[in-house]
N, C-alpha and C positions, 0 to 999 in steps of 0.2 A: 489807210494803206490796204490795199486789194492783196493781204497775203495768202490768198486760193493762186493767184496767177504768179505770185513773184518766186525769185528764186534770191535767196540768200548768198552770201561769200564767206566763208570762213579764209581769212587771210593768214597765210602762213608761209614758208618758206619749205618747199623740198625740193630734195640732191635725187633728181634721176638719174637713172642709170640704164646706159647704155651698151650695147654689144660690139666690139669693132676689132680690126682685126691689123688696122697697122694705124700707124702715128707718124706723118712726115713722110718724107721721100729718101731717106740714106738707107741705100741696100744692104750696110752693113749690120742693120739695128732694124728691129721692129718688136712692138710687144707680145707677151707672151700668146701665143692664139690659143681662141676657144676659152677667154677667160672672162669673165665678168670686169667691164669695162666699165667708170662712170664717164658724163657725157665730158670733165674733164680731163680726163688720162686720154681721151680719143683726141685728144687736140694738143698731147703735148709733143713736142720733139728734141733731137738731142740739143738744136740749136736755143732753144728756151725753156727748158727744163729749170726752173728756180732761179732765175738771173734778176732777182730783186734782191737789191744790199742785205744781207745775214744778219747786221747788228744795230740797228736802227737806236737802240740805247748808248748806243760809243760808236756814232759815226764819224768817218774822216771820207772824204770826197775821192781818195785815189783807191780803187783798189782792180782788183783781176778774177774773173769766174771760173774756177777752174771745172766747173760741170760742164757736163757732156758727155763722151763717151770716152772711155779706157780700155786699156786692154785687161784680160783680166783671167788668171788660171786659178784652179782646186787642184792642190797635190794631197799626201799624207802630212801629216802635222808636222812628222819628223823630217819632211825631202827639203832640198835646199829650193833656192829661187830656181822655178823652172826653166830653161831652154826654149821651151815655146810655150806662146800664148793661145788661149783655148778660141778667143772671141770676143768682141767689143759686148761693154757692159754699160749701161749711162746710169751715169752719176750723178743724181744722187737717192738711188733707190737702191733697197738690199735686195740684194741676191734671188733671194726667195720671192721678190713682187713680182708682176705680172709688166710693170713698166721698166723693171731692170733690163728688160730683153732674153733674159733667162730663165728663173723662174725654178731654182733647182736650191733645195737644202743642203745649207752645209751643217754638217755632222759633227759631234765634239773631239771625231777622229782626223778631220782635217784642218786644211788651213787654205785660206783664200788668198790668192793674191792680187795686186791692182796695180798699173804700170802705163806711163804717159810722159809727154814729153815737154816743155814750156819753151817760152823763149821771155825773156826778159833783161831789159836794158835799167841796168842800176841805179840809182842817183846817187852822187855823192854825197859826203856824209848823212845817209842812211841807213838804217838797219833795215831787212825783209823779213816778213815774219809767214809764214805758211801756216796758216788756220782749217781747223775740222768743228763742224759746229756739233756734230755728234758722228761716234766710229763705234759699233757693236762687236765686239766687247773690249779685247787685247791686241791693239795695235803697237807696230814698229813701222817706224818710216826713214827711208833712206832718199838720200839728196846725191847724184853722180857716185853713188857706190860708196856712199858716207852715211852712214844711221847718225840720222840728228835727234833725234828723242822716240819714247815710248811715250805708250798710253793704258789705260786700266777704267772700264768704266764704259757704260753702252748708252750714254744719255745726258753728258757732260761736256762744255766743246773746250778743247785745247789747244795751244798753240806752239810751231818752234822758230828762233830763230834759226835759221837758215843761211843766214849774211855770207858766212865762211864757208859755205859748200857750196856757192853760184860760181856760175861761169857766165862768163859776157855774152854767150851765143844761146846755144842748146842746152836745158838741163835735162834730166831726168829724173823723174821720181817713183818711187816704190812703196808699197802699203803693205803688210801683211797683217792677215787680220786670225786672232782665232777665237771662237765662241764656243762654249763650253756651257749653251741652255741647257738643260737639265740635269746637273750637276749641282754643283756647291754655289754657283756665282749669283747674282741679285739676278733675277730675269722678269720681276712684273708677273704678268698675265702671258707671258711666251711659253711656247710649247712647241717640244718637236714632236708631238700628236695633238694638234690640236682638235677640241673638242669640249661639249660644256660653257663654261666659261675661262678657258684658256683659246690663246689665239695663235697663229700663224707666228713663227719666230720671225727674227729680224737679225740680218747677220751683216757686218759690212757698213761703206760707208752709208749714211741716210738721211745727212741732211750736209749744206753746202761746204765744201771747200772752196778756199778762196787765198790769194796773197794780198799784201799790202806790205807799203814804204813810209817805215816811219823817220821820223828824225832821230841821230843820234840821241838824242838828251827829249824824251818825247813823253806825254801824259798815259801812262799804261793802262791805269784802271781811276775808276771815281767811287765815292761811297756818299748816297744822296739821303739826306733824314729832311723831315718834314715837320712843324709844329702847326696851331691853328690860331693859337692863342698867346704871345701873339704868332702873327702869321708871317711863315721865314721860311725856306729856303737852305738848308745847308750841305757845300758841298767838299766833301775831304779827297781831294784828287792824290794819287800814288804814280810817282816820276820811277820813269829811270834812265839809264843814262848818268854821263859824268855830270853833276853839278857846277852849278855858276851862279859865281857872287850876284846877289840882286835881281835875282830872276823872283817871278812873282806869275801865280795865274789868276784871271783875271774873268771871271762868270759875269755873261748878262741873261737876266730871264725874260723871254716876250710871251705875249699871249694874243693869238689869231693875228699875228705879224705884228704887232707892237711894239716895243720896247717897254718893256716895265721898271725894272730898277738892272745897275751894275755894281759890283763891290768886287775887289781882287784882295788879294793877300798871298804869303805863303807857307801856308796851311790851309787849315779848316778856313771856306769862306762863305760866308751867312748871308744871305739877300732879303730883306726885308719887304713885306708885299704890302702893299695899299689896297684898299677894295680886295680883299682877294679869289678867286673862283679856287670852292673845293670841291672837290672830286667826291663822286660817286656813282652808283652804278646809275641811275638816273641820268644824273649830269656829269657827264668822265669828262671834265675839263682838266685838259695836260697842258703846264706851262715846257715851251721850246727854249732849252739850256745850250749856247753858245759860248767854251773855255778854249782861251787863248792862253799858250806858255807865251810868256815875253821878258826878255833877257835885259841886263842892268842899262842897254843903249836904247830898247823900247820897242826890241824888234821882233814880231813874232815866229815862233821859232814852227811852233804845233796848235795845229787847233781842231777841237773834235766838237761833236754838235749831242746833243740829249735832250731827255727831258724826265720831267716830275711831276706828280700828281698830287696836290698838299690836302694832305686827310689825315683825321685822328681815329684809330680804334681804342676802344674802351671795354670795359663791361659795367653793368650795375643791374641792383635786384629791382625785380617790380613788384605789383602792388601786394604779387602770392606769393613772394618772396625768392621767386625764380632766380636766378644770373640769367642776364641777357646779352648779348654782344650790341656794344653801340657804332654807329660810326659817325663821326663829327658830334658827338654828343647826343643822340638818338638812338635809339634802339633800329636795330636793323636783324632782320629774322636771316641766319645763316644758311642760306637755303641756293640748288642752282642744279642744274640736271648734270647728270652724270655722262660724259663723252669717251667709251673706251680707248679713241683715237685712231681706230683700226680703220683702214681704206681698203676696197676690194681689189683695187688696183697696185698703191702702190703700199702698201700695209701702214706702218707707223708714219710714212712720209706723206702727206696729202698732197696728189697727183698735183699742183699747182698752187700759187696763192688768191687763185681767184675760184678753185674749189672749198675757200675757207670762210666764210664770211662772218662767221659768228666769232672768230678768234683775232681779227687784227688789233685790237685792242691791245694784246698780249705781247706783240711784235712792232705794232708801227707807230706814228707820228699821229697827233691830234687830229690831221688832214683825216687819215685812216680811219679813226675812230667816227670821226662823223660821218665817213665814206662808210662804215661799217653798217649805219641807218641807213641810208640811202639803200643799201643791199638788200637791207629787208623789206624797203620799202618795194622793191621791185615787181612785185604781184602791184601793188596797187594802184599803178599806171594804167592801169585797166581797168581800174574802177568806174560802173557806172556806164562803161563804154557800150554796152547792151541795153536795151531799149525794157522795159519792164523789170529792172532787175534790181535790188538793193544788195547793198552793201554792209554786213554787220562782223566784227571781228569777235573771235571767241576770246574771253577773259575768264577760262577755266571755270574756280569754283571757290565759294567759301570756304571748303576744308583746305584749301590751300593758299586764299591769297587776303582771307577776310580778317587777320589781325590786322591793327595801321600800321605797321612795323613793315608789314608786307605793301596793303594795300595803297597806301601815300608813293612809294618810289616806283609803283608798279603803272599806276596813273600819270605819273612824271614820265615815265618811259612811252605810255600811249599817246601822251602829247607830241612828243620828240616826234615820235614815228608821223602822228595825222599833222605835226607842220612842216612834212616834208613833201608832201604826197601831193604828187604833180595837180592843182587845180584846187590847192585848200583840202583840210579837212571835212568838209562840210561835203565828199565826196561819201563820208561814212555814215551811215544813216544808224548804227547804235551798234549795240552789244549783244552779244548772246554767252551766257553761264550754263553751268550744269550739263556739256555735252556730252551724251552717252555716262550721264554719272544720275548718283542716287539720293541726293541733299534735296528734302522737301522743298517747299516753294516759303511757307510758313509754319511756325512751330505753333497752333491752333491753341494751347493750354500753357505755356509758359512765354515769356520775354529773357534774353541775357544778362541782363541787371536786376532781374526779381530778385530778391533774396531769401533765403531758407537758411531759418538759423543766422547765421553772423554774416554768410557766405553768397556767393553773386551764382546766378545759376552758369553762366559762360566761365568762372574759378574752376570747375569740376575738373583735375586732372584724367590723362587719359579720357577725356571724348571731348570737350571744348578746348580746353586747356589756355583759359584767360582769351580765345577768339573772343574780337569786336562781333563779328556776326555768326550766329547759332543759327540761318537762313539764309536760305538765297537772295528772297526780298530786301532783305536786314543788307545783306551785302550786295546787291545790284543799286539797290541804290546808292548806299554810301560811296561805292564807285564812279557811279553817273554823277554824284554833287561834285566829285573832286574834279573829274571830267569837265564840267560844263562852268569851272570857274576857275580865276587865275589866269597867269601869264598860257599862251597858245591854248586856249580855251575851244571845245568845240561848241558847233551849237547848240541853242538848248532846246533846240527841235529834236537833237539824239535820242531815243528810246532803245528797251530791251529786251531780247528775245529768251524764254527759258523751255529749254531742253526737259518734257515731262514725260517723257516715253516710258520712266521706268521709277518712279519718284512717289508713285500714289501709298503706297503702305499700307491698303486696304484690308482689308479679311478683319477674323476673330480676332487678331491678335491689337488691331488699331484702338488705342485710348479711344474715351468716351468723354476724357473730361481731365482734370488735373487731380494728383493723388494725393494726398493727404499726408503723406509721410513727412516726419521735418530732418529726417535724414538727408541730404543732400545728393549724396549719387543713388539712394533707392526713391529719390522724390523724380530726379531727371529719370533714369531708365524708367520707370513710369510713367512718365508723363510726357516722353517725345515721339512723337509719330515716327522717326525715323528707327527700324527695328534692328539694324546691325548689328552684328556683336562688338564692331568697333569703327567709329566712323574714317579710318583709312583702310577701309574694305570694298573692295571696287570690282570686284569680279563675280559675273555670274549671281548676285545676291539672293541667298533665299530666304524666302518672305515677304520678297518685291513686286508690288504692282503696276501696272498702268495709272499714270497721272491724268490729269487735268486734259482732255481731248485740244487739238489746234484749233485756238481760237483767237480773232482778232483785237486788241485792246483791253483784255482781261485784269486789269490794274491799273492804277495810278504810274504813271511812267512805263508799263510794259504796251511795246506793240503789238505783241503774240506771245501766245504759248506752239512749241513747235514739237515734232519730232524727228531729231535728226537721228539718231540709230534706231531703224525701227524696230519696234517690240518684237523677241525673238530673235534676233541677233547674235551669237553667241559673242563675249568678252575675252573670251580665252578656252582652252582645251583643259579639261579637268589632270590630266597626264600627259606626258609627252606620246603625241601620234605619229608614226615614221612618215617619211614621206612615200605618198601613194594615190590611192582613189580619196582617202580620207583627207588628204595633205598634200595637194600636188604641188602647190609652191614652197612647201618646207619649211611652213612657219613654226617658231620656239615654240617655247612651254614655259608660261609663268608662272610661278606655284602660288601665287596669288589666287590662281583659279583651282587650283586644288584646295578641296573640302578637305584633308587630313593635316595641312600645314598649319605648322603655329606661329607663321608671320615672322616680322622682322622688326626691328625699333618703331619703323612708322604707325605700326595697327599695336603697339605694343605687344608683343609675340602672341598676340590672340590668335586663335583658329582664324580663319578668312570669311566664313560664312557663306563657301560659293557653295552652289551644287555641283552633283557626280555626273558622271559621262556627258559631259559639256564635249560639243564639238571642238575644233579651230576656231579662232576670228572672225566675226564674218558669215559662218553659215550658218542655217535654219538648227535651230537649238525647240525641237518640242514642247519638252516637257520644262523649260524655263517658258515658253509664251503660254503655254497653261498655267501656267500658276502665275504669271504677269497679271492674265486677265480674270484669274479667280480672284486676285487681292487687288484689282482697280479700285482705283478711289478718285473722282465716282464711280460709284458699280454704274456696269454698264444693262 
């Protein structure tokens, strides 16, 4: 491979964002201007503002969208319903987003109110039920100048009947909302200054309303358990409605349109699975749950559609005596990035469901979940499409994915993704680890399973803590093996690129040899070229040098060695810098890159080990490439 002329891919997924200044064509409604736009809030309008079904776990086929636009006023907490309306608001963004159309806090001194009109023709013998999938905080809602129920709670959806307050023609309905953020009530990360790490409040409806027609005598709720061993299915459905003799519900499970098994009963009713697919984050195989009420003539009355994921969690100790979480009987590392939820558009609501892609899992149908791969797979339809150019995706790093616990569902997951990608896998010509990170290539004076004393050198809590790979090597390849073999296997032409820009550990301070000690963590810290003070230290590192120069084929299975962040780089800002000449795009402050912090669980509250007066992200950092390239290894 001519890696002088090539250019690499890091395949990834990002949400750009965009600047715009309306959404749709209703004169009545446009977003808030001059607000930071993503490229999906510029595309929504009142006409498709979340008009994909709300309950995907208890679906029934008839229902009504009640989003759109509303009328909607801010009085005093204490005024009655107002007289006039201030201005159409669409629903279902609060208040305060930039996709409500408004864009304006409400105070723990007022109260919000929301106002529209339906039309709805009955069925007989049915009930209607008027649904809020979430209302922030203290709602009251009124049906034709009838309050049919309250509500308490800014993240919970509830429901009322409404049956007795319809009228055959024109209804009306009324919301009054009131949020009382920073006061007494539960509020999260909301703030009416936000700042730090509090965010933007949320006030108001913010996620769909909607009606629906049930049957008198109708399935209200289900309660779904799961076993593996054996492998079942069980579903305890809750009616209401007047009962009838000999009525019975009756579950079939299918899986990828199959029919699987049927059992009914009534009560608790248990499905018994053959072969069964279990769930994991790997392989999220959901079976599709179709319950029918059917009455003692055999007629069916109600029927909602769901599904289930059949998985066991567990715990058990390993081999240093740990607890670990299992799932299906394996250990699985509890581990998954942190998403505050915040949209710059429409705040806790995401402008759309196709601004979500990493979350349908959470909301929809097996369909979804696989559709949810496909999303990510989206960059990579353009794999290869440039003449000179390869393709390697980044697989992070050993200090995060190199136990198998990790390392096995993670390769599972890379599979999924290259057998989706338009034209085969064999579109991906390998990996690249250690990007812009500081994990040697190899530990030159010990192995993971040497042992000192009774003990494994990879046991060492706080700095291996029982990891399968103590190196990148150790874990580039253990990845490439699980890669290149099994069901969707790539080829085994694959190879791996490693990120040495910053990895070398050279100087005074770099081992000569392996130390003598039969202590166990004064044998490691002596004896490991990498000089951190804790290996989830990742900002700004002092002590670090330049690695291994780019070079083609430098190992068994490696295609290169690269530098993707180049030396000198900064990692982060030692303090937070305002924004300015220093900071014109306003980026954070991770105290990660602050020298005086004592860290957090992950580095074990150690100091960070970065250096002081580090820039921003991003820009020419001095006195870190000086000292990169006094501690290269090889010296240059």
């Amino acid at each position: 491979m001519e890696i002088e002329r090539s250019l690499y891919l890091l395949v990834s997924l990002i949400a750009s964002l965009a600047v715009a200044s309306s959404a749709g064509a209703d004169p009545v409604w446009k977003p808030v201007p001059e607000k930071m736009m993503t490229t999906w809030g510029s595309e929504v309008t009142p006409e498709n503002a979340w008009s994909e079904y709300p309950r995907p776990q208890f679906e029934r086929p008839d229902w009504q969208n009640l989003n759109g636009l509303w009328d909607y006023a801010i009085t005093a907490i204490d005024a009655d319903k107002p007289a006039e309306w201030e201005g159409k608001i669409l629903v279902p963004y609060a208040i305060e987003s930039t996709l409500s159309g408004i864009g304006k806090l409400l105070t723990p001194q007022q109260a919000l109110w929301y106002h529209r009109t339906l039309s709805l023709t009955p069925k007989p013998n049915h009930r209607t039920l008027l649904n809020f999938e979430a209302v922030d905080y203290q709602s009251t809602v009124w049906l034709n100048g009838r309050q049919v129920g309250k509500h308490t709670g800014g993240n919970t959806p509830f429901s009322f009947d409404v049956t007795d307050a319809l009228k055959p023609d024109s209804n009306e309905i009324i919301v009054r909302i009131e949020d009382a953020t920073g006061r007494s009530q539960l509020r999260g990360k909301q703030a009416i200054t936000p700042k730090g790490i509090f965010y933007t409040r949320v006030s108001g409806i913010w996620q769909t309303v909607w009606l629906e027609q049930v049957p008198a005598r109708h399935i209200e709720s289900i309660k779904i358990g799961t076993t593996i061993k054996p492998a079942a299915i069980t579903i305890t459905p809750l009616l209401a409605g007047v009962s009838g003799t000999g009525e019975k519900v009756r579950v079939t499970a299918s899986f990828k349109g199959t029919d699987i098994a049927t059992s009914e009963g009534n009560g608790e009713v248990k499905i018994n699975l053959p072969d069964p697919k279990l769930w994991s984050p790997a392989f999220p195989n959901l079976y599709d749950l179709t319950l029918d009420l059917i009455d003692a003539q055999g007629v069916v009355s109600d029927t909602v559609k769901s599904y289930a994921g059949v998985r066991e969690i567990g715990q058990k100790r390993d081999a240093s005596g740990n607890l670990r979480f299992t799932l299906n009987g394996e250990e699985i590392f509890h581990w998954g990035p942190l998403d505050q939820g915040w949209w710059p558009d429409g705040l806790l609501t995401p402008p759309s469901d196709a601004a979500n892609p990493f979350f349908p899992a959470l909301r929809s149908s097996p369909t979804a979940i696989s559709g949810a791969f496909r999303k990510k797979q989206i960059p990579s339809s353009t794999l290869r499409s440039v003449s000179n150019t390869y393709a390697y995706v980044d697989v992070a790093h050993a200090a995060w994915l190199g136990w198998a616990s990790n390392l096995k569902p993670f390769a599972a997951l890379l599979k999924k993704v290259g057998s989706g990608i338009p034209g085969g896998n064999s579109k991906v010509d390998g990996f690249i680890s250690n990007t812009a990170n500081y994990n040697v290539f190899v530990e030159s004076y010990m192995t993971g399973n040497q042992k000192i004393g009774k003990r494994t050198v990879r046991s060492l809590r706080g700095w291996y803590d029982s990891n399968d790979s103590i190196d990148e090597q150790s874990y580039g390849n253990a990845l490439r093996n699980q890669l290149i073999s099994g069901d969707d296997a790539y080829p085994a032409r694959v190879g791996l690129l490693l990120d040495t820009s910053r990895n070398g550990w050279g100087g005074p301070n770099r081992p000569t040899g392996p130390s003598t000690s039969t202590d166990l963590r004064e044998f490691v810290r002596a004896t490991t070229l990498d000089r951190r003070i804790h290996k989830g230290n990742w900002g700004n590192q002092n002590g670090a040098g330049i690695g291994a120069r780019p070079v083609a084929n430098p190992a068994p299975n490696y295609h290169a060695f690269v530098w993707v962040k180049p030396p000198g780089f900064s990692d982060g800002s030692s303090s937070l810098i305002p924004t300015g000449p220093d900071n014109p795009t306003g980026k954070g402050f991770d105290r990660m890159c602050d020298p005086t912090y004592h860290g957090n669980s992950l580095n074990a509250r150690s100091l960070t080990g970065a250096l002081p007066n580090a820039p921003v992200a991003g820009r020419w950092f001095q006195a870190q490439f000086v000292q990169l390239v006094e501690n290269a290894f090889p010296e240059f």
